[in-house]
C-alpha positions in Angstrom: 14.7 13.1 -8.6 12.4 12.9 -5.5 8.6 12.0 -5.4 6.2 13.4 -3.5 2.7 12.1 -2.9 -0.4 14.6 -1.5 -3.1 12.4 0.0 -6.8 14.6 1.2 -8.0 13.0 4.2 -11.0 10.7 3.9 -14.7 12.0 3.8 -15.3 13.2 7.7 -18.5 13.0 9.7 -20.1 16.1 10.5 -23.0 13.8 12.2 -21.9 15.2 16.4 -22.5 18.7 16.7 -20.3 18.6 19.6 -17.4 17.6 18.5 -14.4 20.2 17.1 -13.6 19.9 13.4 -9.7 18.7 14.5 -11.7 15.5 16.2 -14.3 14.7 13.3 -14.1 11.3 12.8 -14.3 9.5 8.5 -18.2 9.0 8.3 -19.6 6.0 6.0 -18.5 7.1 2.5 -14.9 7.9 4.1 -14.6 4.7 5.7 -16.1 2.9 2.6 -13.7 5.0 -0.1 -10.2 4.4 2.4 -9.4 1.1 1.5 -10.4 1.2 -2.1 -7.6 4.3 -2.1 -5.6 2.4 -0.2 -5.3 -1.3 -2.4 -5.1 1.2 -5.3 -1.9 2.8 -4.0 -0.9 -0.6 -3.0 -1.5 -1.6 -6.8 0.3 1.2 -8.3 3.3 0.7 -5.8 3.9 4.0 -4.4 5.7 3.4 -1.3 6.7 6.7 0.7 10.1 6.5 2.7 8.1 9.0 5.3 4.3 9.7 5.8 4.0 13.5 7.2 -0.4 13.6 8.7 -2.0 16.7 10.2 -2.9 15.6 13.4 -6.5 15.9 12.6 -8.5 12.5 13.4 -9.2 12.5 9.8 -5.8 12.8 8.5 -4.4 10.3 10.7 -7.0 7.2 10.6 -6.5 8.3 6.8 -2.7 7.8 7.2 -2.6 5.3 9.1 -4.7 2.8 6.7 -2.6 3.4 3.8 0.2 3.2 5.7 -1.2 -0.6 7.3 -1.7 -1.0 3.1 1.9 -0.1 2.2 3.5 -2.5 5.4 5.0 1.4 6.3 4.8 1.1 10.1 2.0 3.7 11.6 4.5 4.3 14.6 6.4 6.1 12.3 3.6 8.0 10.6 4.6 12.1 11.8 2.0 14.3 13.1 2.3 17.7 12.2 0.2 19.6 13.9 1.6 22.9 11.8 -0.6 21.0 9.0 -3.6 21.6 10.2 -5.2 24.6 8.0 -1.5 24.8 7.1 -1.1 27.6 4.4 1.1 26.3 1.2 3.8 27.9 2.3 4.3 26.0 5.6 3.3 22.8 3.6 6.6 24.1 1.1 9.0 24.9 3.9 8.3 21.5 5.6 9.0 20.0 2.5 11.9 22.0 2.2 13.7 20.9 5.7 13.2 17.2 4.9 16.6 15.0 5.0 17.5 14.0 1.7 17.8 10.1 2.8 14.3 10.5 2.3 13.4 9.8 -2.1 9.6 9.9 -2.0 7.3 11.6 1.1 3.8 11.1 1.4 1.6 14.2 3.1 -2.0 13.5 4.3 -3.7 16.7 5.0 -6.1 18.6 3.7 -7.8 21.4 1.3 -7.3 23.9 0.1 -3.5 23.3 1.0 -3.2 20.0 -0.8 -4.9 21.5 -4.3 -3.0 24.7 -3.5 0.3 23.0 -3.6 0.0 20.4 -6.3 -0.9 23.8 -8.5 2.5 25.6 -7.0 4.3 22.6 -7.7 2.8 21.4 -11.2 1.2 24.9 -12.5 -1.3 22.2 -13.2 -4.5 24.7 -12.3 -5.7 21.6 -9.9 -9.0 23.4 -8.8 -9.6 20.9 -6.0 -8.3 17.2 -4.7 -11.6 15.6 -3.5 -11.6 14.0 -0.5 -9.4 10.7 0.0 -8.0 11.6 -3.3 -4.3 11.2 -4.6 -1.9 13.4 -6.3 1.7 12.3 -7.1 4.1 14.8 -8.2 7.6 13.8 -10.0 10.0 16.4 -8.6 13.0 17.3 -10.6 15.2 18.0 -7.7 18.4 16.3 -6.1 17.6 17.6 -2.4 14.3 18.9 -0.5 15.4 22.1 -0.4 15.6 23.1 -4.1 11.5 22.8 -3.3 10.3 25.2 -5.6 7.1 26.4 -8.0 7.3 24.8 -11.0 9.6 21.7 -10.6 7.3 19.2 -10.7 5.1 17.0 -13.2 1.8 15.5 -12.4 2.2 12.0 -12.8 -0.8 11.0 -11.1 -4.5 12.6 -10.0 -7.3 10.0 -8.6 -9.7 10.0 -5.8 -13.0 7.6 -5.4 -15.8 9.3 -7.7 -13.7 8.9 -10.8 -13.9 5.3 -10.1 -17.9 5.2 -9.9 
């Protein structure tokens, strides 16, 4: 059995005009919400053997925190730049060409991918994952590669507002 966790970047800033949407930093509510997210994964002891970011400013301040939260090292956090406005399918074959030393991964990224793939993976019908929210997926596989729709159970959906 593996586990998979799908974390949604923080809420971004959209405050400087100038600056591309891959460079948008986490504005207030983002920054505020993180490290509530973050003690709560803490809390609920999900500990990812690898944490896979987009290399969107976002993802990775987002990925980094939890990752200072978990004691994961954040030199060891991988960017992956193919998951930036990755479709689900890249997100899946990624997936699928993990080593199997690895039990549980943990994906910070973004929407629609994230919602896209917990519903591929679940057949949950997640309509969205709000922003700096958390879905963990049981996986009923022995190795990454038997990746496929339908082999995992939602064991966990939270993000910020339900906690308001």
């Amino acid at each position: 059995m593996k586990m998979l966790t799908l974390v949604r970047h923080a809420k971004s800033s959209w405050k400087d005009p100038t600056l591309s949407d891959f460079n948008r930093p986490l504005n207030k509510r983002g920054k505020h919400d993180l490290p509530l997210m973050a003690d709560r994964l803490q809390a609920w002891q999900i500990q990812p053997d690898l944490i896979l970011s987009s290399g969107a400013r976002r993802a990775i301040t987002t990925a980094e925190q939890i990752a200072i939260a978990q004691d994961y090292p954040t030199d060891k956090i991988i960017e992956v730049p193919e998951l930036y406005h990755a479709r689900v399918e890249t997100l899946i074959n990624l997936l699928q060409g993990q080593s199997d030393h690895y039990h549980h991964l943990m994906v910070v990224a973004h929407n629609p991918t994230l919602a896209l793939a917990g519903d591929y993976l679940t057949q949950e019908n997640i309509a969205n994952l709000p922003t700096c929210g958390v879905m963990q997926i049981a996986l009923s596989i022995t190795c990454w590669e038997e990746l496929a729709e339908s082999c995992g159970t939602l064991e966990r959906l939270d993000y910020p507002k339900l906690h308001q």
